[in-house]
C-alpha atoms as one frame of an Amber mdcrd trajectory, in Angstrom:
protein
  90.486  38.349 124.809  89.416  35.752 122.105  89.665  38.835 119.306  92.717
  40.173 120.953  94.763  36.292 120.840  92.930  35.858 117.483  94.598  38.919
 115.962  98.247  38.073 117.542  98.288  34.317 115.886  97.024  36.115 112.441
 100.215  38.694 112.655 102.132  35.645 113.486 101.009  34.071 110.589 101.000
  36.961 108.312 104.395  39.006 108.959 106.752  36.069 108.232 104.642  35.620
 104.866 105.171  39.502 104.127 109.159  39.036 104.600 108.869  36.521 102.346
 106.973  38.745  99.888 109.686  41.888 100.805 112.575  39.188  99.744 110.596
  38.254  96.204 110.829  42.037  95.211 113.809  43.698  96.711 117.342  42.761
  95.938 118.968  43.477  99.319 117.128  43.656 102.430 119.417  42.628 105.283
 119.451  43.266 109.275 119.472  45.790 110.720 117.563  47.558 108.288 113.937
  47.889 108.626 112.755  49.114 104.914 114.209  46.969 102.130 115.941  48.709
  99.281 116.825  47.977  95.704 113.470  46.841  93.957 113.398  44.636  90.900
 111.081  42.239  89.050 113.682  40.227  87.912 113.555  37.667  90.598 109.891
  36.892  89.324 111.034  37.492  86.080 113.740  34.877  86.008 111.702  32.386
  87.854 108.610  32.558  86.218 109.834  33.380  82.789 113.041  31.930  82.615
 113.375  28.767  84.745 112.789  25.943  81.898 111.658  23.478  84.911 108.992
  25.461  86.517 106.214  24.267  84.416 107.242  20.780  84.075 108.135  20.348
  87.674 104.922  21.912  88.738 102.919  19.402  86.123 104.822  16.614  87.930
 103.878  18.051  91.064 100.250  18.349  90.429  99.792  14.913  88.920 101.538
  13.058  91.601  99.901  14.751  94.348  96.170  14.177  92.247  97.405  10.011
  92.010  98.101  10.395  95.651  94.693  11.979  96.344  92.821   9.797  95.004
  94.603   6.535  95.522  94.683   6.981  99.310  90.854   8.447  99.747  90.066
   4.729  97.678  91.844   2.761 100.123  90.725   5.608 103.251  86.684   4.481
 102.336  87.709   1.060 101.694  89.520   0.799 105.451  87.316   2.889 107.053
  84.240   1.123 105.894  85.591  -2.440 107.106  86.534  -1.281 110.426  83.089
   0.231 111.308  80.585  -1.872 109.905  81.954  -5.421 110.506  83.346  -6.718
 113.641  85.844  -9.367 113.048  89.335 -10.740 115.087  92.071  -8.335 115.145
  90.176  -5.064 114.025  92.410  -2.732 116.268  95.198  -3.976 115.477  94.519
  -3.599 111.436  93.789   0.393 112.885  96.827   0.341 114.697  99.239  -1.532
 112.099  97.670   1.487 109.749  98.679   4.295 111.842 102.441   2.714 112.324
 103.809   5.300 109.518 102.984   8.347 111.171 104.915   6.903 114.737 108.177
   6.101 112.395 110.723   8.567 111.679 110.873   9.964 108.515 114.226   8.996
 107.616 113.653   5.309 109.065 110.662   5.103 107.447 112.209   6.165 103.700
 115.038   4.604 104.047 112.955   1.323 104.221 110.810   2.054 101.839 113.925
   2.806  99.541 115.159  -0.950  99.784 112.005  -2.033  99.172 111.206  -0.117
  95.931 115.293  -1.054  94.857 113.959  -4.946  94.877 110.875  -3.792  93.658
 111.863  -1.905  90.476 110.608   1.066  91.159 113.118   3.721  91.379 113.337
   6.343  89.576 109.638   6.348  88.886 106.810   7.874  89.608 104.701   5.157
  90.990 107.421   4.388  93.667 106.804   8.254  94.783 103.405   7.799  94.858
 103.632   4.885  96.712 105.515   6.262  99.110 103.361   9.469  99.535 100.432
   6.880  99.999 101.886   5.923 103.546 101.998   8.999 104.735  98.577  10.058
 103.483  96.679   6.724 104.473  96.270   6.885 108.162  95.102  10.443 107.917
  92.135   9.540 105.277  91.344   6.379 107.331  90.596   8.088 109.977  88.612
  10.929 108.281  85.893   8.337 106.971  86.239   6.735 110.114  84.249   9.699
 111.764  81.997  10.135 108.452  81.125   6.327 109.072  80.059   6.252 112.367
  78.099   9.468 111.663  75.816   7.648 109.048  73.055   6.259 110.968  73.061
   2.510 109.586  69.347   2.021 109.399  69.678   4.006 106.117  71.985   1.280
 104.533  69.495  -1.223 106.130  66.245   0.588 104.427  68.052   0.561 101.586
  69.103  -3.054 101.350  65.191  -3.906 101.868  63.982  -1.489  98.928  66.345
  -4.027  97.043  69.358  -1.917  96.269  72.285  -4.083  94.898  75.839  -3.091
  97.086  77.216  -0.940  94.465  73.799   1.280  94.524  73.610   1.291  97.769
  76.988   2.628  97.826  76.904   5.291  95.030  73.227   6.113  96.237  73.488
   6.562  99.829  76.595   6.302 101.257  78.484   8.154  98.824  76.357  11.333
  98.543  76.600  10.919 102.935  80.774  10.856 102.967  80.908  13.326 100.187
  82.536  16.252 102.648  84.617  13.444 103.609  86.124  12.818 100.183  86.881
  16.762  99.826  89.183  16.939 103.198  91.317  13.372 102.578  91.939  14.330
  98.811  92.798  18.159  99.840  95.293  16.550 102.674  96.186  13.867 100.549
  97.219  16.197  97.899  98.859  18.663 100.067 101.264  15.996 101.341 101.889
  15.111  98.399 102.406  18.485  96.951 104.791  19.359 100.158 106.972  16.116
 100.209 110.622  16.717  99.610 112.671  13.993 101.534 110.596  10.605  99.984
 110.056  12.544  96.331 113.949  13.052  96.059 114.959   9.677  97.773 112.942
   7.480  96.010 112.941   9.793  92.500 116.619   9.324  92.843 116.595  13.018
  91.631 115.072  11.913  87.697 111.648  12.757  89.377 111.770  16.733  89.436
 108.423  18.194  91.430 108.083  21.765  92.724 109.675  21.246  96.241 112.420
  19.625  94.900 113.459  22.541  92.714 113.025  24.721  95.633 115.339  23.556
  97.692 118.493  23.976  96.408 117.324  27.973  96.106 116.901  28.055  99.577
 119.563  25.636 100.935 122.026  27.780  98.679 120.712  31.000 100.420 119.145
  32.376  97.267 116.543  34.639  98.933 115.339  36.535  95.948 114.386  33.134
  93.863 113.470  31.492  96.658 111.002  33.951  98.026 109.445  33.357  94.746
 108.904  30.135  94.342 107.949  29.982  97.911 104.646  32.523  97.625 104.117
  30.499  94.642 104.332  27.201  97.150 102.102  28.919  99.548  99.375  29.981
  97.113  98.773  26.530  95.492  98.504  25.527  99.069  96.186  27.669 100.694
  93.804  27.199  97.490  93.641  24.060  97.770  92.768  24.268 101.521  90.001
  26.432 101.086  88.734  24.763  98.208  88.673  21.251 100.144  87.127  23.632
 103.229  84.550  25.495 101.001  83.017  22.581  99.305  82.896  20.207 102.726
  80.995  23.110 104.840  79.014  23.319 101.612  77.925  19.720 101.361  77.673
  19.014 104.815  75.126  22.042 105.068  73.163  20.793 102.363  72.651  16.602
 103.888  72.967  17.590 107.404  69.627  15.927 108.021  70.971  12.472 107.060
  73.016  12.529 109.927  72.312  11.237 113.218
């Protein structure tokens, strides 16, 4: 039964993915027909070899979604740290005031954040967007390190502060090598939030800000099938490597100093 449901949520998966693919090389495949017909290159052609803001929007892409990445794993170890080693007034609701984003609806949320990047100055730029991406991203690497932190057994920190290790060597010493795995999966989801945003991106890029998703969009919102299909296996790939990346390297480390765990 567990193959059997395993193999039905992979075809789920999988056949909507293989439309997609159908759509990025045929030029009319329409219901009620089962076999597409008409195949060309030219929508991977055009899109790949002729769209003047592929390469630029992806390079935007990438390097807000890397800012975003590692800006909110910083502030994830930083929050995460506080709230499990030192007891002090208030410390569920700092949690809890951290989490608030992800309660919010989106358009509430951005619309917010718009006024307060207008009085702020920074429309139209790409620290605004990261910024924005940052809230979204936040609670999730908070409570990543969260788990890694209580997982570290704290007589190792305490060993360590008695063999005279200064905070910032204790830090890069022990603790880092420990949350490590930890580091992979918030930048990977991090980054993939990032890399997926459309609604924040184009609100507070005021449309000057040009990333991957937003040149998708009007493709598919226009019902251009044959472009879009493109640039959406394109979408998917850069996702799902960065996935298994984050995945391979986490299992890998956490394999390798699973005996400093409790």
């Amino acid at each position: 039964m567990r193959k059997t449901f395993l193999v039905i949520i992979s075809l789920i998966i999988i056949f909507p993915m293989f439309i997609v693919l159908l759509l990025s090389m045929f030029s009319y495949y329409r219901f009620p027909l089962i076999f597409p017909q008409n195949f060309t290159s030219e929508f991977w052609k055009s899109v790949v070899f002729e769209n003047p803001l592929l390469v630029s929007s992806l390079a935007n892409s990438v390097v807000l979604a890397i800012c975003n990445g590692i800006c909110s794993t910083v502030v994830g170890i930083m929050t995460a740290r506080a709230l499990v080693r030192h007891a002090f007034i208030g410390k569920k609701a700092v949690k809890a005031f951290f989490t608030l984003p992800l309660f919010i609806p989106a358009m509430a949320l951005f619309l917010g954040i718009h006024s307060v990047m207008i009085r702020l100055h920074l429309m139209n730029r790409c620290s605004g967007i990261i910024l924005a991406h940052m809230l979204i991203s936040i609670p999730y690497a908070i409570n990543i390190f969260i788990s890694f932190f209580q997982g570290i057994n704290q007589d190792m920190e305490d060993v360590g502060k008695t063999l005279g290790c200064t905070p910032i060597s204790l830090f890069i010493r022990i603790v880092l090598p420990l949350i490590m795995p930890g580091i992979y999966l918030s930048f990977s989801i991090s980054f993939l939030i990032s890399f997926t945003e459309y609604f924040s991106t184009f609100l507070i890029g005021g449309g000057k800000v040009i990333t991957f998703v937003t040149m998708m969009y009007p493709y598919i919102h226009n019902g251009d099938l044959g472009h879009g299909a493109v640039l959406g296996l394109i979408f998917i790939g850069i996702n799902v490597c960065i996935f298994y990346l984050a995945e391979h390297l986490s299992k890998r480390k956490l394999k390798i100093e699973n005996y400093l765990f409790e």
